[in-house]
N, C-alpha and C positions, 0 to 999 in steps of 0.2 A: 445677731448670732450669739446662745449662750456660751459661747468658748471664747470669744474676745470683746475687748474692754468694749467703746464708743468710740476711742481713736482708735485703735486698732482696726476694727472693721472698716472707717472711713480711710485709713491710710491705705486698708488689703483694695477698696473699690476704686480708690485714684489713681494706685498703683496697677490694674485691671486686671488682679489676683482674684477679684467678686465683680461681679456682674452688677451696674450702677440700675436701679430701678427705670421699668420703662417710661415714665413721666421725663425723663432726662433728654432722651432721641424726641421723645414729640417738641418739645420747649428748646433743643435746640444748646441745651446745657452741656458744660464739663465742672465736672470739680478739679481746683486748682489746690492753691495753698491746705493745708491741715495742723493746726496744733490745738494744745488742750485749751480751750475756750474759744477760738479762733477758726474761720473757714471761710474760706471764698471759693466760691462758682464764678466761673464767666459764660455769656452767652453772647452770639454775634448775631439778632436778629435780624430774620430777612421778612419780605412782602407773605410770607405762609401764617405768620405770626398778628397780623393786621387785622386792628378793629373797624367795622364800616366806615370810620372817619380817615383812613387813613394813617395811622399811624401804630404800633405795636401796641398791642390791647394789653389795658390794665391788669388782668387777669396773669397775664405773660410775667409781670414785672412782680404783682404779688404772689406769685408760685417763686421766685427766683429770691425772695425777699424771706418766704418760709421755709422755703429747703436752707438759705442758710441760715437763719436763727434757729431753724429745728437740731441743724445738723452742729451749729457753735454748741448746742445743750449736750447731742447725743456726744460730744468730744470729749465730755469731763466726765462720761458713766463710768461705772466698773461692770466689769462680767454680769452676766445674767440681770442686767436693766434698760429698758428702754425707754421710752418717751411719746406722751402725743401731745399736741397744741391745746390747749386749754381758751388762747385767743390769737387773736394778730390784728394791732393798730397798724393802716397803711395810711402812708401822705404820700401824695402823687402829684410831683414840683414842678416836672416838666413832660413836656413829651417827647417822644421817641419812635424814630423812622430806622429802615433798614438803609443801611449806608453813612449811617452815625457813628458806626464802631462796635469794638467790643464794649460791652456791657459789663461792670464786677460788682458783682455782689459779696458783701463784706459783713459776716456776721459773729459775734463776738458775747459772751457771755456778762450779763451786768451782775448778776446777784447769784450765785449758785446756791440748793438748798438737797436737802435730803427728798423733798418731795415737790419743792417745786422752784425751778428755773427761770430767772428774767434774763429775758435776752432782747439784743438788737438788733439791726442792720439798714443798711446804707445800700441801693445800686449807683454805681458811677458811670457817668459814661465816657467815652476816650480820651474825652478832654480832663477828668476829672472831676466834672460838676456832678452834683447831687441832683438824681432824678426819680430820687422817692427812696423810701425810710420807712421802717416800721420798730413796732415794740412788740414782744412776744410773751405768753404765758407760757410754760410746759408743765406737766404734770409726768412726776418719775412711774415708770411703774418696772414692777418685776414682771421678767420675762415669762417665766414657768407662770406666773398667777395671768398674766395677761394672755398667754397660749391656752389654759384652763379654762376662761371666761369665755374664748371666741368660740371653744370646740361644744361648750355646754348653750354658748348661743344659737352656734348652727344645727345644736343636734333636736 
């Protein structure tokens, strides 16, 4: 949104002032905590979320691990900047069933830059163990120039 910072917007959607992206109801997500470099999601997965093997699919745990490095980066924007992922390292330490807990994803900014953002994050599970981790790239971009590139893509 270009009228508010990157906390701002994340505090107007946890506060449920904005409407949180629909990727959130499918994965089963909330956003919790919010400050500047800092964000955690939690998630409580059930058997919907389940890879053929039984246990909550990768895919589940690395969406949960990018919304919040994505969103630790979008925390420290100013007006009219956003952000997209440039990478994301995941390690996947344990597995994870439904009936294990809630789930927190804890993502936190390591290096902030005019153009480009290192970030990390950690999900936990109820117990507090570490069951996977990533490292993130983002790339800053301006809103107006990134609203400009989409409308000249799709025209």
């Amino acid at each position: 949104m270009p009228t508010l910072s990157g906390l701002e917007y994340l505090e107007a959607m946890r506060d449920g002032q904005l409407p949180p992206p629909p990727i959130m109801g499918a994965m089963l997500m909330t956003l919790g905590s919010v400050e500047a470099g800092r964000v955690e999601f939690r998630c409580e997965p059930d058997e919907s979320l389940y890879n053929p093997l039984g246990s909550v699919h990768g895919g589940v745990l690395c969406t949960l691990l990018d919304s919040a490095t994505g969103c630790a980066g979008q925390s420290i924007l100013p007006v009219g900047s956003g952000y997209t992922s440039i990478d994301i390292q995941v390690s996947y330490l344990r597995p994870v069933r439904a009936g294990d807990g809630m789930l927190r994803a804890i993502g936190t900014v390591k290096k902030p830059g005019r153009r480009v953002i290192f970030t990390e994050a950690e999900v936990l599970d109820a117990e507090g163990r570490a069951v996977a981790s990533a490292t993130s790239t983002l790339l800053v971009l301006s809103l107006d120039a990134s609203a400009a590139a989409t409308t000249a893509a799709a025209g």
